[in-house]
GUDREN-860811 format. One record per residue (C-alpha): residue number from 1; x negated, y, z. Coordinates in steps of 0.05 Angstrom, whole numbers. Each point is the difference from the previous one (the first is absolute). Layout:
BEGIN
<NUM, <X, Y, Z>>
...
// end
This chain:
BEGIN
<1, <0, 0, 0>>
<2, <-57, 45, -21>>
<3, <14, 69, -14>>
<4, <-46, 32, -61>>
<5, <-30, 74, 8>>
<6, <-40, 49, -50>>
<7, <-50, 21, 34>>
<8, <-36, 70, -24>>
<9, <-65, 27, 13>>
<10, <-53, 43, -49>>
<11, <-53, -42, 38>>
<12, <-8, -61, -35>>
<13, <-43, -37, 62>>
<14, <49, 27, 53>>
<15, <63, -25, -41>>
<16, <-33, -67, -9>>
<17, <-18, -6, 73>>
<18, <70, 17, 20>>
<19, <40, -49, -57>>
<20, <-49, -52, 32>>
<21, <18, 17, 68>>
<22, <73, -8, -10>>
<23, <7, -52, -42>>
<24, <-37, -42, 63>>
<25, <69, 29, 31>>
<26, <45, -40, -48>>
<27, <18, 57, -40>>
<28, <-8, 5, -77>>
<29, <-40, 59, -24>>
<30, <-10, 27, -64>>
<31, <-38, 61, -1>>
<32, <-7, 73, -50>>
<33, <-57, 51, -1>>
<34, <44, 62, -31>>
<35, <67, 25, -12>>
<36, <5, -28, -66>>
<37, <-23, -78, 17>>
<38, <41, 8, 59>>
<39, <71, 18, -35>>
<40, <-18, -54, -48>>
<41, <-6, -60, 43>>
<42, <58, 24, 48>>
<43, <39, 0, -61>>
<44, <-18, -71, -20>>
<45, <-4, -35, 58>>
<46, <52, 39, 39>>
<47, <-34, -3, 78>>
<48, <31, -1, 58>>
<49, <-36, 59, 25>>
<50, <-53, 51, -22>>
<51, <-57, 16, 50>>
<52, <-43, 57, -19>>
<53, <-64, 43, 28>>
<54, <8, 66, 35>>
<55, <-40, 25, -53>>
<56, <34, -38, -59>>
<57, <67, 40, 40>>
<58, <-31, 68, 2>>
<59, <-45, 11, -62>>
<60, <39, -41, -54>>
<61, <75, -1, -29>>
<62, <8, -72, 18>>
<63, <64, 15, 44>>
<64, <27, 44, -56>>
<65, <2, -42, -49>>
<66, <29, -62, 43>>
<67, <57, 53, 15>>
<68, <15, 19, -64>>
<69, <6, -73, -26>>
<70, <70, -29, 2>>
<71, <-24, -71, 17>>
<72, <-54, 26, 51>>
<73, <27, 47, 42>>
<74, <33, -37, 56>>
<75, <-73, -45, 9>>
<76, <-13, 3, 71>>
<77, <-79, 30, 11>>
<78, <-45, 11, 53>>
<79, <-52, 50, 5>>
<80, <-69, -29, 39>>
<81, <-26, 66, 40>>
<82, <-69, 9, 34>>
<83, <43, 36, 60>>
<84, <78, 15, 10>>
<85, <9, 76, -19>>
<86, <40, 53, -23>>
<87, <6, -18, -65>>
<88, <15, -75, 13>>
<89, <23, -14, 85>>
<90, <-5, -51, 27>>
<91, <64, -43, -14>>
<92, <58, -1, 57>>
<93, <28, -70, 12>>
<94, <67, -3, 24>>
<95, <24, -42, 66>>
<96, <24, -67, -27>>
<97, <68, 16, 23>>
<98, <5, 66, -39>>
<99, <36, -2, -71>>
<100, <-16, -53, -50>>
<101, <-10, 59, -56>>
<102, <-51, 38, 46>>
<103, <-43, -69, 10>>
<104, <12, -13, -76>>
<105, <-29, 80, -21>>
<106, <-51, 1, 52>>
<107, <-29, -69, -40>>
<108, <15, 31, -74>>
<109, <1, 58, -19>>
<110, <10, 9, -80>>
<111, <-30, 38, -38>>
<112, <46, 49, -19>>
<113, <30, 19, 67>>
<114, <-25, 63, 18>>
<115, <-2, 56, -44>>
<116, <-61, 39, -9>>
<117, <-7, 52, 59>>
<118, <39, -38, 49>>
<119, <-31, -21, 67>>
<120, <-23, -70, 7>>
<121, <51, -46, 43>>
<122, <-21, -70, -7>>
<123, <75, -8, 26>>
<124, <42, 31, -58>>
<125, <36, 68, 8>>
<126, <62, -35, 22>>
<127, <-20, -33, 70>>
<128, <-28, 42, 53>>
<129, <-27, -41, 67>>
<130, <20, 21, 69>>
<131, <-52, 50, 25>>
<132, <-13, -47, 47>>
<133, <-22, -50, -47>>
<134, <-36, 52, -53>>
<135, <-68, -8, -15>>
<136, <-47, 41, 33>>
<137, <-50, 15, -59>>
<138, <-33, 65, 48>>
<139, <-41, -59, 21>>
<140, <-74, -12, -23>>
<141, <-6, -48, -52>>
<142, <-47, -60, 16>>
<143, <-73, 9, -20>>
<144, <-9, -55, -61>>
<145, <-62, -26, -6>>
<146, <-10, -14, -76>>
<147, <-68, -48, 8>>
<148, <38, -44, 47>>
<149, <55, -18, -61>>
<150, <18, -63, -4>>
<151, <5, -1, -68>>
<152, <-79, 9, -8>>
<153, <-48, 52, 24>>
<154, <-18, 24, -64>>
<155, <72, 27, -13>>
<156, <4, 78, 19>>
<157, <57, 26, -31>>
<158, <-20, 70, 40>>
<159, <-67, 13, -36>>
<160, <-34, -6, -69>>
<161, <-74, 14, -36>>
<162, <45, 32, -59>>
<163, <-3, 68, 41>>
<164, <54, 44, 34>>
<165, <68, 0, -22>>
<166, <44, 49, -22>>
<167, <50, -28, 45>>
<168, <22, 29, 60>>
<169, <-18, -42, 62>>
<170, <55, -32, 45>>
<171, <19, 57, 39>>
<172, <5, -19, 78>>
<173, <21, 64, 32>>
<174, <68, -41, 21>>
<175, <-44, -36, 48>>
<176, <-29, 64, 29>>
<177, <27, -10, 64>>
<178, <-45, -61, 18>>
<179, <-65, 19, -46>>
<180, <-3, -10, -71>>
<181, <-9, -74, -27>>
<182, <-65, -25, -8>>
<183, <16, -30, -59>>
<184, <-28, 25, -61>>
<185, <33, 33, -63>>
<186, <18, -25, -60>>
<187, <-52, 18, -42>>
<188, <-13, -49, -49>>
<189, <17, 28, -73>>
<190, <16, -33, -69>>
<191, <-64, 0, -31>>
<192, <31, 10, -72>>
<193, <68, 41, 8>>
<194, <52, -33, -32>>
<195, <36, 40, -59>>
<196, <59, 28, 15>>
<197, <-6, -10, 78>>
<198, <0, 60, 54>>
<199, <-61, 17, 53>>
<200, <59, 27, 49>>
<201, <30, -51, 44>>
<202, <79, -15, -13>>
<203, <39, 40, 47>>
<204, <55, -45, 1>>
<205, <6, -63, -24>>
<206, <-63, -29, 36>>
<207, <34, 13, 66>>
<208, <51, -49, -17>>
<209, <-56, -56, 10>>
<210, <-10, -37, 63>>
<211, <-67, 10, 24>>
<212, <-35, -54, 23>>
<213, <-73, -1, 37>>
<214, <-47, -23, -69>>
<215, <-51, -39, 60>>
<216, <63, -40, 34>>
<217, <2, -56, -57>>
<218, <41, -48, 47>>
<219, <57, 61, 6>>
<220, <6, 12, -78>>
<221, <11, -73, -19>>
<222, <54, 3, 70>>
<223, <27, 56, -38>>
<224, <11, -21, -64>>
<225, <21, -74, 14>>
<226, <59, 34, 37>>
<227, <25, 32, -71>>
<228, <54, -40, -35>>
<229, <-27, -22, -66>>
<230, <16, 54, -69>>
<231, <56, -55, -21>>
<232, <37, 4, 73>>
<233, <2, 78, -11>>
<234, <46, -9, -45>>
<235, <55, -47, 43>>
<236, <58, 48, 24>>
<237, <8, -24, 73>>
<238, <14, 64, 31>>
<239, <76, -14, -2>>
<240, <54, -52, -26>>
<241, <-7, -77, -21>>
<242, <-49, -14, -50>>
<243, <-39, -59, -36>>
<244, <-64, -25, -45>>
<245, <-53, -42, -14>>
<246, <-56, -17, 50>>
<247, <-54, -6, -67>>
<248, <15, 80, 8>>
<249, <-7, 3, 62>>
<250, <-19, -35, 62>>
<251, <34, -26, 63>>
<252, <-43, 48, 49>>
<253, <11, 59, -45>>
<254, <73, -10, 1>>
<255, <0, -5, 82>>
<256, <-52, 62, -1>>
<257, <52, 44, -40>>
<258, <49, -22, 40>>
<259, <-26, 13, 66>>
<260, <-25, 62, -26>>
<261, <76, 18, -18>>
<262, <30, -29, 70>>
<263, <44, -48, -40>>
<264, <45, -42, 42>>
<265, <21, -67, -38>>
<266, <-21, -59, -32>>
<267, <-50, -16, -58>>
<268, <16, -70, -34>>
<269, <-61, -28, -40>>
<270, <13, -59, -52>>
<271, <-65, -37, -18>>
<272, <-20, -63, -37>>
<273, <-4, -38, 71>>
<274, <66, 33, 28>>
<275, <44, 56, 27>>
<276, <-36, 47, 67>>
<277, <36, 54, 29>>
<278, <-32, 56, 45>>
<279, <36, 46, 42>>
<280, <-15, 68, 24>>
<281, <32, 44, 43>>
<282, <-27, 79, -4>>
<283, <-50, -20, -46>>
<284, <-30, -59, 56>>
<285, <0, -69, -21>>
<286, <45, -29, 47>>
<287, <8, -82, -18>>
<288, <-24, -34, -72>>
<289, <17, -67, -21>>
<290, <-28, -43, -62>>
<291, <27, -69, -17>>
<292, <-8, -36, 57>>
<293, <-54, 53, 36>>
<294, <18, 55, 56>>
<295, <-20, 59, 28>>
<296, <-80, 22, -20>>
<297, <-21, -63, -36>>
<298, <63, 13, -46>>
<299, <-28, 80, -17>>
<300, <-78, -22, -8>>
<301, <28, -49, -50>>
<302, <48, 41, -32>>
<303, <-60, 56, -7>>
<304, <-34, -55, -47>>
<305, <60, -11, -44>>
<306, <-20, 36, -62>>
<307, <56, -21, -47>>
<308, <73, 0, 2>>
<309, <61, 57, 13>>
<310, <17, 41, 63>>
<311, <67, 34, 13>>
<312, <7, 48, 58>>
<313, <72, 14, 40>>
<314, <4, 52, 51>>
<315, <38, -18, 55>>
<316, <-7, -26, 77>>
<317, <-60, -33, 27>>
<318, <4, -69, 23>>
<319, <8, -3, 64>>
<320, <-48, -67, 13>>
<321, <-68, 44, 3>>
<322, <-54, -56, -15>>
<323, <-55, 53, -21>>
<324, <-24, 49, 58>>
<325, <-71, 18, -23>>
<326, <10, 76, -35>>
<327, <5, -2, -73>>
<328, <-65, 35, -13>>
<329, <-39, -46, 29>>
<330, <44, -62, -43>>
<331, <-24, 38, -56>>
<332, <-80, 4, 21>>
<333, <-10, -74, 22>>
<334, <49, -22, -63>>
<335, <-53, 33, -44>>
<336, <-51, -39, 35>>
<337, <41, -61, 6>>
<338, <16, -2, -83>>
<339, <-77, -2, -15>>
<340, <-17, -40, 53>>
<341, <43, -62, -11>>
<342, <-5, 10, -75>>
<343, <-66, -9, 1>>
<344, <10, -70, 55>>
<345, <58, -24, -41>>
<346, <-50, 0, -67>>
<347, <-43, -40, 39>>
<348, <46, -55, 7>>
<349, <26, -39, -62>>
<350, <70, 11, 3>>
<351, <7, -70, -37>>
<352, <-27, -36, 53>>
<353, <24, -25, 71>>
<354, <-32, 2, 72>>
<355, <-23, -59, 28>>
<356, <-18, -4, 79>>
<357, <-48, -37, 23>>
<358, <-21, 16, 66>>
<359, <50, 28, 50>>
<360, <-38, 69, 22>>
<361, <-39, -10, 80>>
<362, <34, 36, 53>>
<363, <-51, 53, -13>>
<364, <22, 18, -57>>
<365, <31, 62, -22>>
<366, <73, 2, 20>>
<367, <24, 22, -74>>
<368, <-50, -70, -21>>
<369, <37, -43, 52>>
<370, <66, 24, -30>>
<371, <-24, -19, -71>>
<372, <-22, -65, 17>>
<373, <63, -22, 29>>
<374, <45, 22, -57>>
<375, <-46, -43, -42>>
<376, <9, -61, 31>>
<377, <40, -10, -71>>
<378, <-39, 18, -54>>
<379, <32, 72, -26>>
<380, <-16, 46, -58>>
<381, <-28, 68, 19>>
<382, <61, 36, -25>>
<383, <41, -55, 51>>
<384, <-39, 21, 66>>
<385, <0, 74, -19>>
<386, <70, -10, 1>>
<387, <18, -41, 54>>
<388, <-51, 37, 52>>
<389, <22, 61, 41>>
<390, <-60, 30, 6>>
<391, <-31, 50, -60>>
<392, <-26, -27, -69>>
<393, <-66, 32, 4>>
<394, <-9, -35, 81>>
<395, <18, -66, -34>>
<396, <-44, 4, -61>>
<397, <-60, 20, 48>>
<398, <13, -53, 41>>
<399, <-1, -50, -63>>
<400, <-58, 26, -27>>
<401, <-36, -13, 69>>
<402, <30, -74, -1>>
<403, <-21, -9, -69>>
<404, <-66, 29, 20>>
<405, <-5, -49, 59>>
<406, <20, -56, -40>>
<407, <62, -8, 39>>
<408, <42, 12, -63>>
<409, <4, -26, -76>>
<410, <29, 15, -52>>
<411, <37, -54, -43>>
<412, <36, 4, -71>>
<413, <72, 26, 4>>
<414, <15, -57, -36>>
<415, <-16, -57, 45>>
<416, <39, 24, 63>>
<417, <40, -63, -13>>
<418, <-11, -74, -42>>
<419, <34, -63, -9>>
<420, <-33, -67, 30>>
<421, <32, -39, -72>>
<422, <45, 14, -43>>
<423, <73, -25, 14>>
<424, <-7, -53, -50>>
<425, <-64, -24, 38>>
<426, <27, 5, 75>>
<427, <25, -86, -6>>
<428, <-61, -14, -18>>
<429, <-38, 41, 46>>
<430, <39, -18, 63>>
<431, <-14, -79, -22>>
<432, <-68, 10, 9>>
<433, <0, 43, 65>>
<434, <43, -54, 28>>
<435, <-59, -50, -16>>
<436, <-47, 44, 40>>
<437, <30, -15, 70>>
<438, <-43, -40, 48>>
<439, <28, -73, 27>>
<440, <10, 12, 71>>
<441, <-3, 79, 4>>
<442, <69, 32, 17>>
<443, <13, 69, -41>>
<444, <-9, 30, -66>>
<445, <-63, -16, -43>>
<446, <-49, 47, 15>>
<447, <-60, 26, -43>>
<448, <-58, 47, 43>>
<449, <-40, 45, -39>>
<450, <-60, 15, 29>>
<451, <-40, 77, -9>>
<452, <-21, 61, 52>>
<453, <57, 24, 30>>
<454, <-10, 58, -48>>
<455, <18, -38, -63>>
<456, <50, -35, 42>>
<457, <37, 62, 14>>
<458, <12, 19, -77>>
<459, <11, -73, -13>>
<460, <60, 3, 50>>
<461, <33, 61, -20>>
<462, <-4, -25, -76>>
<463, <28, -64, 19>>
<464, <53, 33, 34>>
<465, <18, 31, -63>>
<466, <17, -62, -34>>
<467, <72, -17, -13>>
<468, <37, -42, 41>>
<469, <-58, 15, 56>>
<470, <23, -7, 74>>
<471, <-48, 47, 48>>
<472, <-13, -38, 69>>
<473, <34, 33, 62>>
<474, <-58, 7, 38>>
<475, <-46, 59, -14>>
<476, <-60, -16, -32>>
<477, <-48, -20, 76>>
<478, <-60, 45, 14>>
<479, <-50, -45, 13>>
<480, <-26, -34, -73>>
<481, <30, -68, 6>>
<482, <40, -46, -43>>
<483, <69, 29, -13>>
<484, <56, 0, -47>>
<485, <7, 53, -59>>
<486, <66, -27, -25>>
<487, <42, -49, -18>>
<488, <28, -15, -81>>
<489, <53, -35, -23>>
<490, <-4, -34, -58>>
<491, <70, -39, -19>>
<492, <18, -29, 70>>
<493, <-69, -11, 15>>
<494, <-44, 49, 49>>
<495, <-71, 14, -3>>
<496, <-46, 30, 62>>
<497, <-49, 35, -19>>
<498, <-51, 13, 60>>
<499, <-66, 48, 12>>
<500, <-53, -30, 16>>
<501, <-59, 61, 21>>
<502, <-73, -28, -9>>
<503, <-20, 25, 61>>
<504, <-51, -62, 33>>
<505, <2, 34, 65>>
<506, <89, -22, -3>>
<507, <-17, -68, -36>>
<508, <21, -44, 60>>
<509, <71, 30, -10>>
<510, <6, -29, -74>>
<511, <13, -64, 24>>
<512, <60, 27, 16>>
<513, <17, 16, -69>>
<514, <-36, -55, -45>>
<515, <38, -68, 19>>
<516, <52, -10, -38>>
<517, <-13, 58, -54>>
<518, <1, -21, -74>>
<519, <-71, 41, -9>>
<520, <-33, 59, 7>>
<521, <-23, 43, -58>>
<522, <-49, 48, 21>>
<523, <-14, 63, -35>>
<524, <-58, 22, 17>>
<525, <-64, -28, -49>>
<526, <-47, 0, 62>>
<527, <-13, -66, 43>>
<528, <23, -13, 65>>
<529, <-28, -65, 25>>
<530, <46, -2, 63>>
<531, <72, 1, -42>>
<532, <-35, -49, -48>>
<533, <-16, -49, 60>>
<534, <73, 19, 29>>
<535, <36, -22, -66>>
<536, <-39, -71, -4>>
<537, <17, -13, 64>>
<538, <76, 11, 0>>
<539, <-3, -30, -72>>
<540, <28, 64, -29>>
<541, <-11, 12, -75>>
<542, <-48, 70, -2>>
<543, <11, 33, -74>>
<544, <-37, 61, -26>>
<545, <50, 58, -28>>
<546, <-54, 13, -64>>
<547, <-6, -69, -14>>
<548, <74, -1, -2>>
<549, <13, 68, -30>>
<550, <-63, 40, -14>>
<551, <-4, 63, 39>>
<552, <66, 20, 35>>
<553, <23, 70, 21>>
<554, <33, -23, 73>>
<555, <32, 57, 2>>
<556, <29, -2, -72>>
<557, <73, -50, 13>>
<558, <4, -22, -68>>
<559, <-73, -23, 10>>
<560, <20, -32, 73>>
<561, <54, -36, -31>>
<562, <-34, -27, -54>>
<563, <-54, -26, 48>>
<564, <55, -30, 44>>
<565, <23, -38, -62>>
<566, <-60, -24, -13>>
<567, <-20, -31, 67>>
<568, <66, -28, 7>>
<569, <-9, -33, -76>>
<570, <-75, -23, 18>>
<571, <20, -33, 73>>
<572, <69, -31, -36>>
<573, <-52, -33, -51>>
<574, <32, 42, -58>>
<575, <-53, 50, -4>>
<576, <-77, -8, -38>>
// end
């Protein structure tokens, strides 16, 4: 939800330094050295907002020709000063509970709304502040010390090698009661005056700029990411019902016009993934709702819809007030938010699914111990933003740390679920699982498949995801030992299938496990001398899952169930 800005300056370096310096801020900058070049571009790629020198203000027509151009005119500008002064005060910010129209001229002021010789008022001619709340400009203006920039210590807008200008310097007599500012003058000239362009400074139009402090970077980008783009300019909200298209122009312009306006009612948005309403009451957003989301997680994922219709109707407010955090702020963190989570979302294939496989330690992160259990059934990312209370961009942090940590995979989409056989194969199937059951053992057949309890975990939760799977009631025991991952019918046959962790330090407890079973496949390529011994002795079959399928993604269910088909085939003497 960027917000682009022309940026003018006769010093090249300076108005390099400065584009570079906000675009680091998330705004997007395009930048003129003269009148001319600076008219062109605004025509072309119609800004947001125009930010220009003192001295581009003072010693060019710039301003003039922006307020003689029908398409130009209402562009919002600021003017970057060396020192609040006569000429350009320091801007008065209204109370937040003062008028929407005062908060929305103190933050643009067009460029056409003063006529030459009028007095500066940041405010607009029609709203006048209480005289207890007027600005007190009798006060010195704050010493600004150009070397200590941020933008870079080479950029001195106050001085130049050129020589003297012809300019008049900033006068500070209006801060004559405290000492004059230390600042120095503007005297930094064109070095080749431009044809057609004046050496006096604009009496009027100029004043209808905001100044802004050229060293205080961090408060111009504040500034002009608090502008509604050019394209919301041009939505009548300042009375009655009305409707568009959000490809013209965005959720968090529409709520900044309103709020700006005091509009009570409700705005409906219609997107590709479903209908969100917001409410607002005086301009406040008061409750939001989209599809099955409340409250803020429905607004920050409204402000990232970028296609579909609104419609606004006045009216009352809800009453349910979901939403208490002012709407100002909403707006800040959304921008934030937006990026944020774009940029996390793109990380994650949105064609895949997530596959848990370790529960997060007690240590863990709270927002991590949340993930993990609402992965305890393999869900696509779109799924657990879904289902989760808490905020998109919390849950997509947390993932990235679980993926990070190995706690997490990713799987295809596409294999959330698989068939063991295919109906016309379940008789035959179910023949040979009832062939696998032990003379003398009570219960189901029973194959144990034998890997870390790493593997095991994906291997479970892809088994699970097998048709006609039965999870066990008992949650899946802490300790690693032998226990079951689920249970499939097959016909009216049932198969166990069991976990066997290759842990030597539990291998007493697989004697538990081992009589009776039809074999154990183990999945893991690497020895392990003690199951080898364990299997000979209870005379259960041990097969290899690459012998019998090659390499096998455990977490993959298609994969699973194939290898489950296999070992069944291979013990029932129908396999290789």
């Amino acid at each position: 939800m960027s917000r682009s800005v022309l940026v003018v300056d006769f010093d090249l370096d300076a108005l390099g330094e400065l584009a570079s310096a906000l675009r680091t801020r998330g705004l997007d900058v395009s930048v003129a050295t003269d009148p001319e070049r600076a008219v062109e571009r605004a025509r072309r790629l119609r800004p947001d907002v125009l930010v220009l020198t003192e001295q581009v203000a003072t010693e060019s027509d710039l301003i003039a020709r922006f307020a003689a151009d029908r398409g130009l005119r209402r562009l919002p500008g600021f003017v970057l000063v060396a020192a609040y002064s006569e000429r350009f005060p320091e801007p008065f910010t209204p109370p937040a509970d003062h008028t929407a129209e005062a908060k929305r001229l103190a933050a643009m002021a067009p460029l056409n709304s003063l006529p030459p010789g009028e007095p500066p008022n940041p405010l607009g001619e029609d709203w006048s502040a209480p005289d207890a709340l007027v600005a007190d400009h009798s006060r010195s203006a704050p010493s600004v010390d150009l070397t200590a920039n941020p933008i870079s210590s080479s950029v001195h807008y106050g001085s130049s090698s050129s020589g003297p200008s012809s300019a008049p310097p900033v006068s500070s007599s209006a801060h004559s009661a405290s000492g004059p500012s230390s600042a120095p003058p503007v005297s930094s000239p064109v070095s080749a005056p431009q044809s057609g362009v004046s050496s006096a400074p604009p009496s009027g139009p100029s004043a209808a700029f905001v100044p802004l402090l050229l060293g205080d970077v961090d408060l111009i980008a504040r500034r002009v990411m608090a502008l509604p783009k050019q394209r919301a300019r041009d939505v009548k909200a300042e009375s009655g019902d009305f409707r568009g298209d959000l490809d013209q122009v965005s959720v968090m312009d529409l709520l900044q016009l309103l709020g700006m306006n005091q509009r009570t009612g409700a705005l409906i948005l219609t997107t590709r993934s479903g209908i969100g309403e917001v409410r607002l009451q005086s301009g406040e957003i008061v409750d939001a709702v989209y599809r099955q989301l409340e409250g803020e997680k429905a607004l920050y994922r409204l402000f990232g819809e970028r296609e579909g219709s609104f419609t606004f109707t006045s009216g009352y407010a809800s009453a349910l007030r979901r939403v208490q955090v002012p709407t100002h702020t909403l707006l800040m963190e959304g921008m934030r938010r937006v990026d944020e989570v774009r940029v996390a979302r793109d990380a994650l294939p949105s064609s895949d699914a997530l596959l848990l496989l370790c529960p997060a330690g007690e240590r863990a992160p709270e927002i991590e111990r949340v993930v993990s259990d609402a992965l305890a059934s393999p869900r696509t990312v779109d799924e657990l933003l879904d289902e989760l209370p808490q905020g998109d961009l919390e849950v997509l942090l947390a993932l990235r740390s679980m993926l990070s940590q190995g706690l997490v995979r990713l799987i295809p989409k596409g294999a959330v679920q698989a068939v063991l056989a295919e109906p016309e194969q379940q008789s035959v199937l179910a023949a040979m699982v009832a062939r696998l059951a032990r003379p003398g053992f009570a219960g189901n057949p029973r194959i144990l498949f034998a890997a870390t309890p790493a593997r095991l975990a994906g291997f479970g939760h892809a088994t699970r995801r097998i048709a006609d799977a039965v999870p066990p009631q008992e949650p899946t025991p802490a300790a690693p030992v032998p226990h079951l991952l689920a249970s499939l019918r097959i016909g009216e046959q049932e198969l166990d299938v069991v976990a066997l962790p290759t842990l030597e330090a539990y291998a007493p407890l697989w004697s538990l496990s081992l009589p009776g079973s039809a074999a154990v496949v183990r999945l893991d390529e690497h020895d392990c001398p003690a199951l080898e011994e364990a299997c000979a002795v209870t005379e259960v079959p041990l097969l290899e899952a690459y012998a019998l399928l090659g390499d096998v993604d455990e977490a993959d269910p298609v994969q699973v169930a194939a290898l489950l088909r296999a070992s069944v085939e291979q013990v029932a003497g129908q396999g290789p």
